[in-house]
MDTraj code that builds the backbone (N, CA, C; nanometers):
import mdtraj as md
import numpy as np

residues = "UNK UNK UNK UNK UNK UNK UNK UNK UNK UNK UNK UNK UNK UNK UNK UNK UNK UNK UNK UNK UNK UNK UNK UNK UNK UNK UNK UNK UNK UNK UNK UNK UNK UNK UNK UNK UNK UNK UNK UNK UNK UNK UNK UNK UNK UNK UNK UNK UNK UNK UNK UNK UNK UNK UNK UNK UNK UNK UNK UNK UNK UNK UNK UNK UNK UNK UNK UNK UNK UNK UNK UNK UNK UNK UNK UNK UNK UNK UNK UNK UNK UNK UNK UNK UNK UNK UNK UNK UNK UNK UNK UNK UNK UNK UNK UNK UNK UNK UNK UNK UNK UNK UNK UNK UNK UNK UNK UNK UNK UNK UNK UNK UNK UNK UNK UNK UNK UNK UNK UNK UNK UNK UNK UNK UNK UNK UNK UNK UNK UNK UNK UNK UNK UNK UNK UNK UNK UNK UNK UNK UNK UNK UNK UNK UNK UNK UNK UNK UNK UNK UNK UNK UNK UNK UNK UNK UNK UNK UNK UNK UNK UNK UNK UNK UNK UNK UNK UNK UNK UNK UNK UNK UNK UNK UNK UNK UNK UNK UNK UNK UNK UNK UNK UNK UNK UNK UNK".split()
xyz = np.array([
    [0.5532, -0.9843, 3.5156],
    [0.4515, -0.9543, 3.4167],
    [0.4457, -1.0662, 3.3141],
    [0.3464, -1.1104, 3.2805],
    [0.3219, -1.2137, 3.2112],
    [0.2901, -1.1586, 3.0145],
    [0.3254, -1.2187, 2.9568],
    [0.3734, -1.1652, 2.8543],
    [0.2608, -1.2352, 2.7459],
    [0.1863, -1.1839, 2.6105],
    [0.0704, -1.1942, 2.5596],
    [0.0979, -1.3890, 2.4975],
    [-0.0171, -1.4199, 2.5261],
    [-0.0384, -1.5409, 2.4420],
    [-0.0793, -1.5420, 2.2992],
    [-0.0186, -1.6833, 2.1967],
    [-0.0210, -1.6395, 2.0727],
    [-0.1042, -1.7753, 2.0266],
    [-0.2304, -1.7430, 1.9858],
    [-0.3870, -1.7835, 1.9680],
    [-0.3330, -1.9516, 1.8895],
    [-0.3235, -2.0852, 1.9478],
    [-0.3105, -2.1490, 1.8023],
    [-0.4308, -2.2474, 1.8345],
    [-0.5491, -2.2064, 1.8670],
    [-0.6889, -2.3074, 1.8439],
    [-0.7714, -2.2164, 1.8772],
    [-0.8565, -2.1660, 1.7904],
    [-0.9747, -2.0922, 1.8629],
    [-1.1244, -2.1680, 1.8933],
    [-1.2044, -2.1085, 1.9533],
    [-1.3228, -2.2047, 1.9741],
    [-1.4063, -2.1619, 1.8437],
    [-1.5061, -2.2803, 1.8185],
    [-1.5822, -2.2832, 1.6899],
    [-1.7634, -2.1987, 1.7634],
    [-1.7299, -2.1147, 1.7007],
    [-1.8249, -2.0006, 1.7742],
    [-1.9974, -2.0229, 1.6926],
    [-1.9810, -2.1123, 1.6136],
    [-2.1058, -2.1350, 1.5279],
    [-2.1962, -2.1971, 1.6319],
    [-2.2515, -2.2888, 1.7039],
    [-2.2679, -2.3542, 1.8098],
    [-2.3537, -2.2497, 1.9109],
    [-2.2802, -2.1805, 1.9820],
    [-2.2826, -2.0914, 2.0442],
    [-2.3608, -1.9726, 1.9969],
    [-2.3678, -1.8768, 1.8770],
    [-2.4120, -1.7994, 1.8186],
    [-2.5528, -1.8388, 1.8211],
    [-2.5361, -1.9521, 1.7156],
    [-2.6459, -2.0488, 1.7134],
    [-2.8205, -2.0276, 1.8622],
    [-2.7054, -2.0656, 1.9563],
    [-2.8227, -2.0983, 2.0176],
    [-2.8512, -1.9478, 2.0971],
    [-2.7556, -1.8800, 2.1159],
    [-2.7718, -1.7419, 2.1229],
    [-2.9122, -1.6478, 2.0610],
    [-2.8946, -1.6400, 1.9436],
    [-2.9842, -1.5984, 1.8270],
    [-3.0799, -1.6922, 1.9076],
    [-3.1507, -1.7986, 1.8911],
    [-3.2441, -1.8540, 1.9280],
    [-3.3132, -1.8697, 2.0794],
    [-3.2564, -1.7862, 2.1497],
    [-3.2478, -1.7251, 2.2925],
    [-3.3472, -1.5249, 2.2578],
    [-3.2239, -1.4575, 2.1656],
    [-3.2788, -1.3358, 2.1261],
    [-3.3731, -1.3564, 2.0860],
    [-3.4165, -1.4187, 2.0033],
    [-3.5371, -1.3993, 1.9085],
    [-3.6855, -1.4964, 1.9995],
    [-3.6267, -1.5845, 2.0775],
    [-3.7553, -1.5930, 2.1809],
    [-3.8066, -1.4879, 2.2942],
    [-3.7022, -1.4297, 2.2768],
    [-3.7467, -1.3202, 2.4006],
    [-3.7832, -1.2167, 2.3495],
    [-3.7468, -1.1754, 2.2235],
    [-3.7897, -1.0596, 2.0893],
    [-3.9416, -1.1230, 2.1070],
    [-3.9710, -1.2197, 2.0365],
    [-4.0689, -1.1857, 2.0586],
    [-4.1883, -1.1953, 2.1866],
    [-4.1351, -1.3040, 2.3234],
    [-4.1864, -1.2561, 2.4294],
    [-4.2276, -1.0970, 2.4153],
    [-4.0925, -0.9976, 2.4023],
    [-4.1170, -0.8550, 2.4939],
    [-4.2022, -0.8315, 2.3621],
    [-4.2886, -0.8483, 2.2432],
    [-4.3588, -0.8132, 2.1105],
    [-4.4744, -0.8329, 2.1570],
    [-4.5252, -0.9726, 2.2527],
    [-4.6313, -1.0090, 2.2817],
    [-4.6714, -0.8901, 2.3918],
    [-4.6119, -0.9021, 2.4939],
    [-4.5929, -0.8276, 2.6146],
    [-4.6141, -0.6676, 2.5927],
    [-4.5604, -0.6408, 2.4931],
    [-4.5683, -0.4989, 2.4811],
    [-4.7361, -0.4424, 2.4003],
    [-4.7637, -0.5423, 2.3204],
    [-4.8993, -0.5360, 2.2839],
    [-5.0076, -0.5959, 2.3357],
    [-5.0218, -0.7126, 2.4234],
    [-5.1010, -0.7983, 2.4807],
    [-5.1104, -0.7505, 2.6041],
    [-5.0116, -0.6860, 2.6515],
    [-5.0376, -0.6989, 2.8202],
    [-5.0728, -0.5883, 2.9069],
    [-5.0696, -0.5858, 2.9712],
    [-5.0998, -0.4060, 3.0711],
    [-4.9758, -0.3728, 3.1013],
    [-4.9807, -0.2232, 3.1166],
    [-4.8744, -0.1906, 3.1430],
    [-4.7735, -0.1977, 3.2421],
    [-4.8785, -0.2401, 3.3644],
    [-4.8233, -0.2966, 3.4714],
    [-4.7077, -0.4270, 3.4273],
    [-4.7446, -0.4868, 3.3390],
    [-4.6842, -0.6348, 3.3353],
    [-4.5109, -0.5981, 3.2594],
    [-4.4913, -0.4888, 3.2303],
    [-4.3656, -0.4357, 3.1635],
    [-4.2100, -0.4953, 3.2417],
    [-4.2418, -0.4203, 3.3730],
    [-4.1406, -0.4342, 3.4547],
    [-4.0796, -0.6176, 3.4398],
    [-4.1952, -0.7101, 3.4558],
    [-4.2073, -0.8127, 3.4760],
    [-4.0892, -0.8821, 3.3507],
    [-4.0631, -0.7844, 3.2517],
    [-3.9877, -0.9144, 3.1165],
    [-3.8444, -0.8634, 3.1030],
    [-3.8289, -0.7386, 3.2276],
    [-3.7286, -0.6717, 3.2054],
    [-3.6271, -0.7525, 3.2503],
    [-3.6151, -0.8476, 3.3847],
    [-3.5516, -0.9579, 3.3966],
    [-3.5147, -1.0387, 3.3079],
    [-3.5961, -1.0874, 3.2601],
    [-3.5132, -1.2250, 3.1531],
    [-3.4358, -1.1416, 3.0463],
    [-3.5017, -1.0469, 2.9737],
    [-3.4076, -0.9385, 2.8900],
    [-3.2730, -0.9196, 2.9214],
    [-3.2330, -0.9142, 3.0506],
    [-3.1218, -0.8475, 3.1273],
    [-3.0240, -0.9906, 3.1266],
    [-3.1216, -1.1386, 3.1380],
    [-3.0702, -1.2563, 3.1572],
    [-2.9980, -1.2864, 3.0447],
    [-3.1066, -1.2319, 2.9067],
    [-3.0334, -1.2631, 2.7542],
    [-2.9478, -1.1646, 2.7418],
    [-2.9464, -1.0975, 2.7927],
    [-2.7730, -0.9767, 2.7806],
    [-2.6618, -1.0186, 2.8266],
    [-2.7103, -1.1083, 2.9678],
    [-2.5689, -1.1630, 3.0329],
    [-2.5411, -1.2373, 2.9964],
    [-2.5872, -1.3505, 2.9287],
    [-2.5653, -1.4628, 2.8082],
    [-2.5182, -1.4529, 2.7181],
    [-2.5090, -1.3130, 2.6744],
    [-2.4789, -1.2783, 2.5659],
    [-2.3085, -1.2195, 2.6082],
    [-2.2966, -1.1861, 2.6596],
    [-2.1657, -1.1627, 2.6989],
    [-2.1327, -1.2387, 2.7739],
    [-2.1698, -1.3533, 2.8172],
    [-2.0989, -1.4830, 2.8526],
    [-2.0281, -1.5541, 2.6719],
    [-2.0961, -1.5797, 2.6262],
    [-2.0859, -1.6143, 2.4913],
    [-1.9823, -1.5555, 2.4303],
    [-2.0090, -1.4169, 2.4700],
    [-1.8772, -1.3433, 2.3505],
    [-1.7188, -1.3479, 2.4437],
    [-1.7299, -1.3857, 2.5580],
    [-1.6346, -1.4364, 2.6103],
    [-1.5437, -1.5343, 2.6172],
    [-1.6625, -1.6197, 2.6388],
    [-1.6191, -1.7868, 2.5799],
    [-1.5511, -1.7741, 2.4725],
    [-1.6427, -1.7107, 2.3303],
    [-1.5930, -1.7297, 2.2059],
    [-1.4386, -1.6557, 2.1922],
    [-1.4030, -1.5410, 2.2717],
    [-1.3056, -1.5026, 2.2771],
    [-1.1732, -1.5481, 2.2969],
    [-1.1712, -1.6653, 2.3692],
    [-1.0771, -1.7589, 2.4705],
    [-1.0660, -1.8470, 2.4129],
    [-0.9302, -1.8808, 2.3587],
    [-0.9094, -1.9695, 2.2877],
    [-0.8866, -2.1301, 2.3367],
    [-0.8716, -2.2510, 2.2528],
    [-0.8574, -2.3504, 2.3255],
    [-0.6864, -2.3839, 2.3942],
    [-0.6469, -2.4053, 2.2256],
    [-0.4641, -2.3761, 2.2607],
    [-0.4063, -2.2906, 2.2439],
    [-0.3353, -2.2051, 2.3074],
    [-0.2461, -2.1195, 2.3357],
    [-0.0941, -2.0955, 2.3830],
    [-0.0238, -2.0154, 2.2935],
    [0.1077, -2.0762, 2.3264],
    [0.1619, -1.9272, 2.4614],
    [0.2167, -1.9579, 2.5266],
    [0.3197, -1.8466, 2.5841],
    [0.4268, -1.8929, 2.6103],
    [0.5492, -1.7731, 2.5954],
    [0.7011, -1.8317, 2.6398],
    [0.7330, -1.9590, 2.7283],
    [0.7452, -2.0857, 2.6613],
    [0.7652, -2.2003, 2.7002],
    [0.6315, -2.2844, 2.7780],
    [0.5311, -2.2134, 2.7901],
    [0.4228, -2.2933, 2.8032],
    [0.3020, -2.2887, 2.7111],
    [0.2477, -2.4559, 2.6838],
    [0.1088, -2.4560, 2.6392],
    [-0.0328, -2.4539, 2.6988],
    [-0.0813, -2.3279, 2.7285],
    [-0.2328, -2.3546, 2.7667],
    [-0.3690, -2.4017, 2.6822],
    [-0.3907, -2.4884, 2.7660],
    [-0.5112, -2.5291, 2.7056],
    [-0.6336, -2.5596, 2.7635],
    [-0.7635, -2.4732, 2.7492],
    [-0.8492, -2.4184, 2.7564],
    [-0.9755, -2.5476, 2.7523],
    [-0.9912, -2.6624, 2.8054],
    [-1.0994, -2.7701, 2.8137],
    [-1.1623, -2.7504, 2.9305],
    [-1.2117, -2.6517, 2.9988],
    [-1.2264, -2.6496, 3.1357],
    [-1.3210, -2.5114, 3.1817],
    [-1.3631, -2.5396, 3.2406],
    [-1.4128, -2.3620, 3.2602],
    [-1.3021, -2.3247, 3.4060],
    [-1.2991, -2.1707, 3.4073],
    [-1.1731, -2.1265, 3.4618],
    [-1.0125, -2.1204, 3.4067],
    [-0.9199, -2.1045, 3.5045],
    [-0.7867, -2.1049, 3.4682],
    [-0.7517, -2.2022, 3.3435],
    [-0.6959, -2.2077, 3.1888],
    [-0.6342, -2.3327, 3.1349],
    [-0.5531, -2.4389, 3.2253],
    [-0.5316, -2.5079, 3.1772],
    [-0.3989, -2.6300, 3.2115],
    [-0.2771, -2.5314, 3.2083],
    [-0.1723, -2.5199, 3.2224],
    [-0.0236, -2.4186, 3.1432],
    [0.0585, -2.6344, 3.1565],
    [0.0912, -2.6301, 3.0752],
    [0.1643, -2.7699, 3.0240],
    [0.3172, -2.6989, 2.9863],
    [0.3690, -2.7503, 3.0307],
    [0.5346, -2.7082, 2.9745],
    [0.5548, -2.7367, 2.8294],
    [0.6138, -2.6693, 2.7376],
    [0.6564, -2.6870, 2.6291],
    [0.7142, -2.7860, 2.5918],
    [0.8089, -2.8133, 2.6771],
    [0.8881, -2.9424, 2.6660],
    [0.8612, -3.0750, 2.6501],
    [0.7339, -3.1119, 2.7129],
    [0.6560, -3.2219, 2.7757],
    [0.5497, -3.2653, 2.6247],
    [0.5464, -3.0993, 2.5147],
    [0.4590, -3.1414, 2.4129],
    [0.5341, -3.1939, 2.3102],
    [0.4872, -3.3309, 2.2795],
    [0.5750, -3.3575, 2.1455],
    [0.5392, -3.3643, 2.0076],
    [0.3617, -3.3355, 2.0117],
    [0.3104, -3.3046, 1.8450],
    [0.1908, -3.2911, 1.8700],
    [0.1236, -3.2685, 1.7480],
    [-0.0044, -3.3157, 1.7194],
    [-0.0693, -3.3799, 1.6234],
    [-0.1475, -3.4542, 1.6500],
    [-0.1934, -3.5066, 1.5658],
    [-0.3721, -3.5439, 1.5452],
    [-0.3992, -3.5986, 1.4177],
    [-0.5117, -3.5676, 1.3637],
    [-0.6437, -3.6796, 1.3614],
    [-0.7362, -3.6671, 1.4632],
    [-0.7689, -3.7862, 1.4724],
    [-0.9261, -3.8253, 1.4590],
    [-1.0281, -3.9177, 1.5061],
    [-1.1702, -3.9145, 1.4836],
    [-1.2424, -3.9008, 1.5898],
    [-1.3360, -3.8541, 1.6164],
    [-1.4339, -3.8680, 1.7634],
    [-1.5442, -3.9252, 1.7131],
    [-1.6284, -3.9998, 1.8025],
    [-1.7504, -4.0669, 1.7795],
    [-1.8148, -3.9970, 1.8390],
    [-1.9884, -3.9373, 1.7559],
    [-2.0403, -3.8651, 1.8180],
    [-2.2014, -3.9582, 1.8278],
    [-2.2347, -3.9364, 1.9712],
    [-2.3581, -4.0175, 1.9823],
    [-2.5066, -3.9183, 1.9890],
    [-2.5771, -3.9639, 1.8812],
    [-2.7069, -3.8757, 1.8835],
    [-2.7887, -3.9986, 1.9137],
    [-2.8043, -4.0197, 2.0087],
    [-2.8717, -4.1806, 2.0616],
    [-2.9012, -4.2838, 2.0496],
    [-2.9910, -4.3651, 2.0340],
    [-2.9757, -4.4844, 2.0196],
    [-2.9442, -4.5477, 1.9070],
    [-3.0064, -4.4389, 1.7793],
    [-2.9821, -4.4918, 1.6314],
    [-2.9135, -4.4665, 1.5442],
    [-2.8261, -4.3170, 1.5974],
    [-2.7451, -4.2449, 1.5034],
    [-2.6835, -4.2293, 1.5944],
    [-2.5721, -4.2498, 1.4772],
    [-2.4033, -4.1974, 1.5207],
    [-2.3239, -4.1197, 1.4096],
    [-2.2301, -4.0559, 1.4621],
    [-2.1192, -4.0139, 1.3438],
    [-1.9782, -3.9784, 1.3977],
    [-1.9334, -3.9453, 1.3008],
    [-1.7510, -3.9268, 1.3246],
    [-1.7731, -3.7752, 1.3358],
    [-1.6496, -3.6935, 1.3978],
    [-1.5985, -3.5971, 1.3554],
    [-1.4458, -3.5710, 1.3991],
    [-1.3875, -3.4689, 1.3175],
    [-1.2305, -3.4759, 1.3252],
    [-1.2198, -3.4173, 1.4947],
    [-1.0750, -3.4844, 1.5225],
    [-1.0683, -3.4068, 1.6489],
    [-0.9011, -3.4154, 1.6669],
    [-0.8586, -3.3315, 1.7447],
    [-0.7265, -3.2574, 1.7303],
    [-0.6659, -3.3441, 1.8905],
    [-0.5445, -3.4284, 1.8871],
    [-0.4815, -3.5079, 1.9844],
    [-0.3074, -3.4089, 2.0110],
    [-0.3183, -3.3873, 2.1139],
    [-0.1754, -3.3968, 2.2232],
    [-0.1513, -3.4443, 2.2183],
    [0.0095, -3.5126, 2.1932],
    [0.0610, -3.6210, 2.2481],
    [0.1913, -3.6010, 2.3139],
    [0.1727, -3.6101, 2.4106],
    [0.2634, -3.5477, 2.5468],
    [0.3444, -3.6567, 2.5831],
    [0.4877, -3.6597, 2.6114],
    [0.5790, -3.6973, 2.6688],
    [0.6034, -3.8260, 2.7294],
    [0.5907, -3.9422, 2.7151],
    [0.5572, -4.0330, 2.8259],
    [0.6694, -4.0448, 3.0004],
    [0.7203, -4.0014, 2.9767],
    [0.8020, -3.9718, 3.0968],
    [0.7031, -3.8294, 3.1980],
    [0.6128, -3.7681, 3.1471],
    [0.5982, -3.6945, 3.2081],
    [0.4630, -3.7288, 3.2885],
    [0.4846, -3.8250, 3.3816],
    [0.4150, -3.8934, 3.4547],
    [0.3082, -3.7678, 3.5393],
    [0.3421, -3.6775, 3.6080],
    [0.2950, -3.5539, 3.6261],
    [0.1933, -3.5030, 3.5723],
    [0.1484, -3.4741, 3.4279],
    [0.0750, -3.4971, 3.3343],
    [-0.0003, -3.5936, 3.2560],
    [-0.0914, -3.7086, 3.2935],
    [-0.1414, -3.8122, 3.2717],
    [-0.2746, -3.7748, 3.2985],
    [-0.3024, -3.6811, 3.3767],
    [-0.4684, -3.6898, 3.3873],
    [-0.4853, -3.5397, 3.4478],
    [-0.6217, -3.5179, 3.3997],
    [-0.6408, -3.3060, 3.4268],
    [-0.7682, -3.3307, 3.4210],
    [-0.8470, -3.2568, 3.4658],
    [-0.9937, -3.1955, 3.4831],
    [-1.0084, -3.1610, 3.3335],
    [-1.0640, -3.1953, 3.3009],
    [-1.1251, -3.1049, 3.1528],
    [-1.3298, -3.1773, 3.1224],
    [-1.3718, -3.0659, 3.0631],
    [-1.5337, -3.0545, 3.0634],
    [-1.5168, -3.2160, 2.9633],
    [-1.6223, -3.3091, 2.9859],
    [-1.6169, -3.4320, 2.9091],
    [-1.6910, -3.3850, 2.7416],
    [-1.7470, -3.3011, 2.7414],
    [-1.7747, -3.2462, 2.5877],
    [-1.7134, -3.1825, 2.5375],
    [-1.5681, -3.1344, 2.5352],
    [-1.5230, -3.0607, 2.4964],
    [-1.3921, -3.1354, 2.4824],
    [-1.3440, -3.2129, 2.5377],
    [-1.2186, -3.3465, 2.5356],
    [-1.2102, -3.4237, 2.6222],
    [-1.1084, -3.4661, 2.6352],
    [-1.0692, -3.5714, 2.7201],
    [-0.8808, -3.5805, 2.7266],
    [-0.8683, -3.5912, 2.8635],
    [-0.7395, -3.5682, 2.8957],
    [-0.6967, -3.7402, 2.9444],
    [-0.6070, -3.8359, 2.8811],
    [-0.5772, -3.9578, 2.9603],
    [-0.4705, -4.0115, 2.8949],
    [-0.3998, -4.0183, 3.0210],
    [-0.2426, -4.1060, 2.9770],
    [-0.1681, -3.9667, 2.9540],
    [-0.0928, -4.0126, 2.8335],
    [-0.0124, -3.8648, 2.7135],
    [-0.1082, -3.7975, 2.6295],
    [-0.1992, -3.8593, 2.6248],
    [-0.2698, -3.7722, 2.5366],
    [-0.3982, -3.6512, 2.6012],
    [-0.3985, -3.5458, 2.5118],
    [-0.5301, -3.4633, 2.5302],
    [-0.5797, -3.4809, 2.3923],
    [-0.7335, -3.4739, 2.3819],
    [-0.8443, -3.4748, 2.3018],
    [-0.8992, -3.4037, 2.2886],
    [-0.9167, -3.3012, 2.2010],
    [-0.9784, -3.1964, 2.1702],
    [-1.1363, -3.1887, 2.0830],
    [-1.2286, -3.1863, 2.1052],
    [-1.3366, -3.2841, 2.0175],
    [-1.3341, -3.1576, 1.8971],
    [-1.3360, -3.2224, 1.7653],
    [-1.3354, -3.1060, 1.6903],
    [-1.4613, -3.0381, 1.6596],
    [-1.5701, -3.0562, 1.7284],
    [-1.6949, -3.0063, 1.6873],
    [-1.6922, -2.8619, 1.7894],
    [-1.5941, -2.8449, 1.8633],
    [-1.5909, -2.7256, 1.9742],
    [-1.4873, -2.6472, 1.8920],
    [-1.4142, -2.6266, 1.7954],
    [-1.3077, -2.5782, 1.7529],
    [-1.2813, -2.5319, 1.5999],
    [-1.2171, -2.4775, 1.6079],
    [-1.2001, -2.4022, 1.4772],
    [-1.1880, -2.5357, 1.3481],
    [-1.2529, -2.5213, 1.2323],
    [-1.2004, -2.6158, 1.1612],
    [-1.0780, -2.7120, 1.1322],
    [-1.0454, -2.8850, 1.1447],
    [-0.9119, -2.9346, 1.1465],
    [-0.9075, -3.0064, 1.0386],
    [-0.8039, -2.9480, 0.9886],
    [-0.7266, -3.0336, 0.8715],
    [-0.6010, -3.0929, 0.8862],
    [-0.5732, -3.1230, 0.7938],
    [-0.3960, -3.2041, 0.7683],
    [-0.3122, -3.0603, 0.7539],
    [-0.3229, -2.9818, 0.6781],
    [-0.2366, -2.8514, 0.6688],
    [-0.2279, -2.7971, 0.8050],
    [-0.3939, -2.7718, 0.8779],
    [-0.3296, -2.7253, 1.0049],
    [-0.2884, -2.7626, 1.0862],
    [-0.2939, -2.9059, 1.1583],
    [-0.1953, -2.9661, 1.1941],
    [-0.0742, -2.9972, 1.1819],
    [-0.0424, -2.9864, 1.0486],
    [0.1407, -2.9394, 0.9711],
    [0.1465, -2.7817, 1.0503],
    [0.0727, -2.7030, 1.0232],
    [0.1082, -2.5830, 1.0602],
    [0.1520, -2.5703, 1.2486],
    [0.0648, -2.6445, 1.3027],
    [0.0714, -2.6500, 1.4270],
    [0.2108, -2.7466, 1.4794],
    [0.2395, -2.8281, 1.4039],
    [0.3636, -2.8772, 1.4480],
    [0.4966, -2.8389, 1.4371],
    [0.4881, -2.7377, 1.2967],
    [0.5751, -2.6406, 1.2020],
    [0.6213, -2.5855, 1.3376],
    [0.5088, -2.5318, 1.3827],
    [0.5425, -2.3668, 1.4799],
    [0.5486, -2.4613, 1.6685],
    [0.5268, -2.5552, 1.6956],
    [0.5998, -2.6471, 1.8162],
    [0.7250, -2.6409, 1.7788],
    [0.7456, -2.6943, 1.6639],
    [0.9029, -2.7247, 1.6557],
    [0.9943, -2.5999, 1.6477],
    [0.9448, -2.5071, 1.5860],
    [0.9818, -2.3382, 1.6212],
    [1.0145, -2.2950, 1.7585],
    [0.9254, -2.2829, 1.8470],
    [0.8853, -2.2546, 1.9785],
    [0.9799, -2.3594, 2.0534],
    [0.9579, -2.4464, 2.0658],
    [1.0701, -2.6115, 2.1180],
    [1.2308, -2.5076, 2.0526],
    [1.2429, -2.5381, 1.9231],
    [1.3737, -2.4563, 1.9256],
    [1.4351, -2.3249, 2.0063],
    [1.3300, -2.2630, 1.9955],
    [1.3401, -2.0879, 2.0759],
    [1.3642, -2.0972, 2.2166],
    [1.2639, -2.2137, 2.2372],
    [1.2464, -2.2142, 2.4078],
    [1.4117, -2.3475, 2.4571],
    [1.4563, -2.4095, 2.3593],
    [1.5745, -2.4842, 2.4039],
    [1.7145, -2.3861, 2.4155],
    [1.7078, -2.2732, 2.2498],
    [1.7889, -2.1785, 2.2877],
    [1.8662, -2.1068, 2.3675],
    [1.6966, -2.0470, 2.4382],
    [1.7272, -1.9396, 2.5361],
    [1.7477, -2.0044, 2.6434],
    [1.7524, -2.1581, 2.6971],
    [1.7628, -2.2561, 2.8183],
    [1.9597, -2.2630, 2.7963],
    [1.9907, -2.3052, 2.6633],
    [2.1174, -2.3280, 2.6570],
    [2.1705, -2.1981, 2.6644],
    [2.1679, -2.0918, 2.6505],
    [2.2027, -1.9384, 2.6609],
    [2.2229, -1.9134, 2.8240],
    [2.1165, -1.9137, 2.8880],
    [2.1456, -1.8988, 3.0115],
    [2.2047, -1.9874, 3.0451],
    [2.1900, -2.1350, 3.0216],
    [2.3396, -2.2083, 3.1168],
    [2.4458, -2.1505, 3.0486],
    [2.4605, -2.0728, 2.9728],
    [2.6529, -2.0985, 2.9012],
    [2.6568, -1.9593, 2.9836],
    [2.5987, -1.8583, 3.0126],
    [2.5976, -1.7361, 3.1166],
    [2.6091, -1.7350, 3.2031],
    [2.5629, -1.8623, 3.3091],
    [2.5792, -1.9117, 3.4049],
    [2.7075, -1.9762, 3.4185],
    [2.7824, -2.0502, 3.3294],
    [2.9148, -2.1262, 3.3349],
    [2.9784, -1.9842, 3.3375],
    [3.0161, -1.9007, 3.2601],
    [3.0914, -1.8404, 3.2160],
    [3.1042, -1.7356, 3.3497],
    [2.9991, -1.6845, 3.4565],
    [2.9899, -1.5999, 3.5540],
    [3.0875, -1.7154, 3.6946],
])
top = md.Topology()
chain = top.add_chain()
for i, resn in enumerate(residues, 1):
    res = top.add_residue(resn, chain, resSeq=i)
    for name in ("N", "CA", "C"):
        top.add_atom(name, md.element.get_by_symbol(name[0]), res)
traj = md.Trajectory(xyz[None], top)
């Protein structure tokens, strides 16, 4: 039995809502037109896309549900991907840190935004490269990239906070490793 994960990146659900609402309210008023403009025959006809903005809609509240990083007993999942996370060994993570993304709105504008870096192990050759969606990060070498425009707000505190509680977890999870070998010697 696999035991609950403990939330430490959630997704930035503004985005999403966003275009949600602007999905409802085109089809609000489609079925407004439809219901006054059209014959009655034509009813059946909007009940489809209606049904389409429902399943969207609970696609959405799903997504938004599922966090990016996640900790469980000695592993880090992380969520750049549609489907299963990555599960990364605990061991293999050695911080985080706080960094910039370049964001391209085409040919004439550009801008920064904060974005949240892995920096994983260099021995852990195993881990150098993963599938992850290219808008949402980038996985290469030791590092993962988290773009911060998909994610909960990043600061300097929460990144202290996030390394606070690695180094917690790294302790807990070295513990209970040295516990069972001295159980193991001793049997």
């Amino acid at each position: 039995m696999k035991s609950k994960s403990e939330i430490w990146l959630r997704v930035n659900p503004r985005p999403l809502w966003l275009s949600l609402l602007g999905m409802v309210a085109m089809f609000a008023a489609l079925a407004l037109i439809d219901f006054w403009f059209m014959p009655s025959t034509w009813n059946g006809w909007f009940a489809a896309p209606v049904a389409a903005v429902g399943l969207v809609g609970i696609l959405a509240v799903w997504i938004v549900r599922r966090p990016i990083l996640a900790y469980r007993p000695g592993e880090l999942l992380v969520n750049l991907r549609a489907g299963k996370p990555h599960v990364v060994p605990i061991e293999i993570v050695e911080g985080f840190l706080l960094g910039r993304q370049e964001l391209d709105y085409g040919p004439t504008r550009r801008a920064q935004a904060k974005a949240l870096t892995i920096k994983l192990a260099d021995k852990a050759s195993d881990w150098t490269k993963a599938e992850v969606h290219h808008s949402v990060g980038r996985w290469c070498g030791s590092y993962i990239t988290v773009f911060g425009t998909w994610c909960e707000p990043l600061s300097i505190e929460f990144i202290n906070k996030l390394n606070a509680r690695l180094a917690e977890v790294k302790a807990e999870h070295e513990a209970q490793a040295n516990s069972a070998c001295a159980q193991e010697t001793r049997s």
